[in-house]
C-alpha atoms as one frame of an Amber mdcrd trajectory, in Angstrom:
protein
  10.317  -0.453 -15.597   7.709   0.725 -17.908   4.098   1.098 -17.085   1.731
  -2.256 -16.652  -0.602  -3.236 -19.506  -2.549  -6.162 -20.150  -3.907  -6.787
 -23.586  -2.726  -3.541 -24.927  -5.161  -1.794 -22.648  -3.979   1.059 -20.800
  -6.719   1.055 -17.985  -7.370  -2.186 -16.175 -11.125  -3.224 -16.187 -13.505
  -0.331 -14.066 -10.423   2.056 -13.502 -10.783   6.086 -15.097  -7.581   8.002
 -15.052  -7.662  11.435 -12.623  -5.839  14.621 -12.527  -3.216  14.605 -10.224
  -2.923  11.822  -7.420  -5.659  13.105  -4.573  -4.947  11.758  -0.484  -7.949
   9.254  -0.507  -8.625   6.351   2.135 -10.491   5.660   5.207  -8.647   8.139
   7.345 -11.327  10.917   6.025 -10.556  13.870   7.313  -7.878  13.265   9.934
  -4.385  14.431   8.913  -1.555  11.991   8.226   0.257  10.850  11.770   2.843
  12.463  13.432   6.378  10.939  12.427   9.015   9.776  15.045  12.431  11.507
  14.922  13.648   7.891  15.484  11.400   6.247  12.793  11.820   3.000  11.830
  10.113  -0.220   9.988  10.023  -2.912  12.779   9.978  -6.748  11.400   8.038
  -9.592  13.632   5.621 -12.081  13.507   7.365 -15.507  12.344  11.079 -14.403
  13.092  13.175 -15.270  15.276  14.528 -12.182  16.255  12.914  -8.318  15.934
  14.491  -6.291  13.573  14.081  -2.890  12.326  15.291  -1.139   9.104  15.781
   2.965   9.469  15.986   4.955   6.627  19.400   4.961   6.470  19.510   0.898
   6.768  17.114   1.013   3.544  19.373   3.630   1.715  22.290   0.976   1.394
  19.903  -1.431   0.143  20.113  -1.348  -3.518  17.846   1.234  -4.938  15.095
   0.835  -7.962  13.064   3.193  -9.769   9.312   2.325 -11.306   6.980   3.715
 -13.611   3.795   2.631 -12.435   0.062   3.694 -12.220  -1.696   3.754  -8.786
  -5.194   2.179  -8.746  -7.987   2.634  -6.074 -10.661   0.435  -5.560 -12.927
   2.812  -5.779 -12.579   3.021  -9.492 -10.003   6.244  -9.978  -6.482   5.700
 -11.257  -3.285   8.358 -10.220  -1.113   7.313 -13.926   2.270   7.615 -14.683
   3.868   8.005 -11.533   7.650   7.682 -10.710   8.708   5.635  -7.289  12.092
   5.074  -6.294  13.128   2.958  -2.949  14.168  -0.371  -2.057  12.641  -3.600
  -3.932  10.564  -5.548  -1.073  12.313  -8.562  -2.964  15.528  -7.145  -1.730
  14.355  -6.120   1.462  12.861 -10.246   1.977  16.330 -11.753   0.877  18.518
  -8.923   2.575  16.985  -8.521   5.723  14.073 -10.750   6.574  14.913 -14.071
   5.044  17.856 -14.679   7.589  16.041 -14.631  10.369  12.752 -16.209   9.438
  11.469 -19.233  12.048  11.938 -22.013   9.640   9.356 -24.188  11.970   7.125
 -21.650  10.505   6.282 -21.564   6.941   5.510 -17.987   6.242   2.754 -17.398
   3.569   1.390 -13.819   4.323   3.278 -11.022   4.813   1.031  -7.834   6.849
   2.388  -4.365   5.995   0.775  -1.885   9.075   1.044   1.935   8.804   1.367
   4.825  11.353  -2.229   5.691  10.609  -3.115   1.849  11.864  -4.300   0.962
   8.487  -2.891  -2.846   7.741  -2.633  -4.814   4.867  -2.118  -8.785   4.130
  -0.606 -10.110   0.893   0.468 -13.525   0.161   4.083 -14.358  -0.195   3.669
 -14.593  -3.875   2.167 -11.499  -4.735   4.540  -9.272  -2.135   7.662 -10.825
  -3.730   6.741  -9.496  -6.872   9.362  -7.845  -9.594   7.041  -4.311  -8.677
   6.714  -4.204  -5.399   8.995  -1.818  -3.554   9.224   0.009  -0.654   9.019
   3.769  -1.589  10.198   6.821  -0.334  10.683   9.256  -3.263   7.500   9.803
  -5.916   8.731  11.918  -9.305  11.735  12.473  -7.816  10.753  13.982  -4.497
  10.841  12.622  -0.651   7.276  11.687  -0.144   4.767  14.430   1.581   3.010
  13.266   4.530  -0.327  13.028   2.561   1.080  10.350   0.390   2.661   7.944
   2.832   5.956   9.654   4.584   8.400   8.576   5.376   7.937   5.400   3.495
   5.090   3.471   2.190   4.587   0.151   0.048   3.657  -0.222  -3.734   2.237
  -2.867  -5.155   1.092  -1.493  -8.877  -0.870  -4.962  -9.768  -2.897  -4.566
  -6.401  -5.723  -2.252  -5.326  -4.217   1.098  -3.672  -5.586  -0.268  -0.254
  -2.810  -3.070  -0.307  -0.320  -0.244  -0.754   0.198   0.754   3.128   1.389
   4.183   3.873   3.515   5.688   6.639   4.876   1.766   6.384   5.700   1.374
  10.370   5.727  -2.291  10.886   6.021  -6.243   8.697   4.448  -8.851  10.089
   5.527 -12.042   8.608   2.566 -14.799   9.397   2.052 -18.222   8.427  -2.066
 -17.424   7.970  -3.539 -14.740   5.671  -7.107 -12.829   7.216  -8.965 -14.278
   9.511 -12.603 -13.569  10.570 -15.216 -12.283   8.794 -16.802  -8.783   8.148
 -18.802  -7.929  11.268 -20.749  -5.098  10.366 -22.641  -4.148   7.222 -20.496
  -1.420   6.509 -17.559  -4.347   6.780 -19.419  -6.371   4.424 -19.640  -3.740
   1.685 -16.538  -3.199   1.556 -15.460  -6.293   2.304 -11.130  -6.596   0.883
 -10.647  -9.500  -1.560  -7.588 -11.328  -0.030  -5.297 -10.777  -3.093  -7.199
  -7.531  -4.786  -5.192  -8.110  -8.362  -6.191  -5.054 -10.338  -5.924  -6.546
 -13.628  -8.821  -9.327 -12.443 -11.176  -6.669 -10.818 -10.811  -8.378  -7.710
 -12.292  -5.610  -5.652 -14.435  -7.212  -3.196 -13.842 -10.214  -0.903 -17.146
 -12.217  -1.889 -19.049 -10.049  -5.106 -18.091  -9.634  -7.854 -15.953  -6.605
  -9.274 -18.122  -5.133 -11.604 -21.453  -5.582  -9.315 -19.748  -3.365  -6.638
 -18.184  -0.867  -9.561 -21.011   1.900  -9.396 -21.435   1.443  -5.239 -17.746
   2.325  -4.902 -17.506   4.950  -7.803 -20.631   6.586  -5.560 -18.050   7.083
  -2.510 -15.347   8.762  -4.643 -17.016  12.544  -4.200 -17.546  12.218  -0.537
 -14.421  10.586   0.432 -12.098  12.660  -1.620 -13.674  15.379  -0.208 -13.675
  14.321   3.492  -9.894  13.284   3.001  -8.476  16.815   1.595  -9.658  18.289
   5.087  -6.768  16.386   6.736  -4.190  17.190   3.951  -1.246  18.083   5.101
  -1.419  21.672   3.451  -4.308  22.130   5.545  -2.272  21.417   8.904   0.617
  23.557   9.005   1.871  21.816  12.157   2.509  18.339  10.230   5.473  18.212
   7.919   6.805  15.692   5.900  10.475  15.037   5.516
């Protein structure tokens, strides 16, 4: 699958191309978590009965490759990176369809990480033809600083929807709920589908009014976040 454009632009709107793909997010400076020797994705919310997929229940999954650019919200894009796992499409029809609650129409599916950071897409959006769950990135096993063992991509979405150390999937019939508490909540409040390609940055501004506040964060949070890399902790290794 070849790279997304729109328009025959390479960049979607507000996004600048780095060097390299840097370990960025709201865990700072604490390193990546600790991985069980019995790992596995667990499946709940609107089933009706707990599953879980180890890795080697995902490798006889059929396996895809993409081509795909990483965007953060911030404003940075990692380009032309390779990811090879399982389709989420696959994973849906193969694993979680047959034992959804059909008294409960899901809509939403959460993906939650070992680091505790959770994500909610619709349906719609995590069935898409690009969505996968990853475990390989050009051709490696992932490092710990980029989402070990596993982790979700969704190229058309903000990085944020792209949950690393992918530990649990939550299938709901609600998306969000609440609002942003605290001011710090409310600036950087999540739109609830965060499209890329319609700057859909924020939950309630605009994406180009919030472009040079988040594009003000890169320096300090890229720099807070390589403290915890996992070069920098020799105890934590990836697979």
């Amino acid at each position: 699958m070849s790279i997304t454009t729109r328009h025959g632009l390479r960049m979607p709107p507000g996004q600048r191309p780095v060097e390299g793909f840097p370990r960025f997010g709201t865990h700072l400076h604490h390193p990546p978590p600790e991985i069980p020797p019995d790992h596995a994705i667990e499946v709940g919310g609107a089933v009706t009965t707990a599953v879980s997929m180890t890795s080697a229940d995902l490798a006889r999954l059929p396996r895809c490759e993409i081509r795909a650019d990483l965007h953060c919200v911030a404003g940075w894009s990692a380009v032309d990176l390779r990811w090879e796992g399982v389709a989420f499409e696959t994973v849906f029809r193969e694993v979680i369809e047959p034992v959804l609650d059909r008294s409960a129409p899901v809509t939403h599916v959460a993906f939650v990480g070992l680091d505790g950071h959770r994500s909610v897409a619709t349906l719609e959006d995590a069935l898409a033809a690009n969505v996968l769950i990853a475990e390989n990135l050009d051709g490696r096993p992932l490092d710990a600083d980029h989402g070990a063992p596993a982790r979700l991509v969704s190229p058309s979405q903000y990085g944020f929807m792209s949950t690393k150390h992918l530990s649990r999937i939550e299938m709901r019939t609600t998306g969000r709920t609440g609002a942003p508490r605290s001011l710090a909540d409310r600036l950087l409040e999540e739109h609830p589908r965060a499209r890329v390609w319609e700057e859909e940055r924020h939950g309630s501004l605009p994406g180009q009014a919030v472009r040079p506040i988040y594009r003000l964060l890169i320096p300090p949070i890229r720099y807070l976040s390589s403290l915890g890399r996992q070069s920098a902790v020799p105890e934590q290794t990836g697979p």
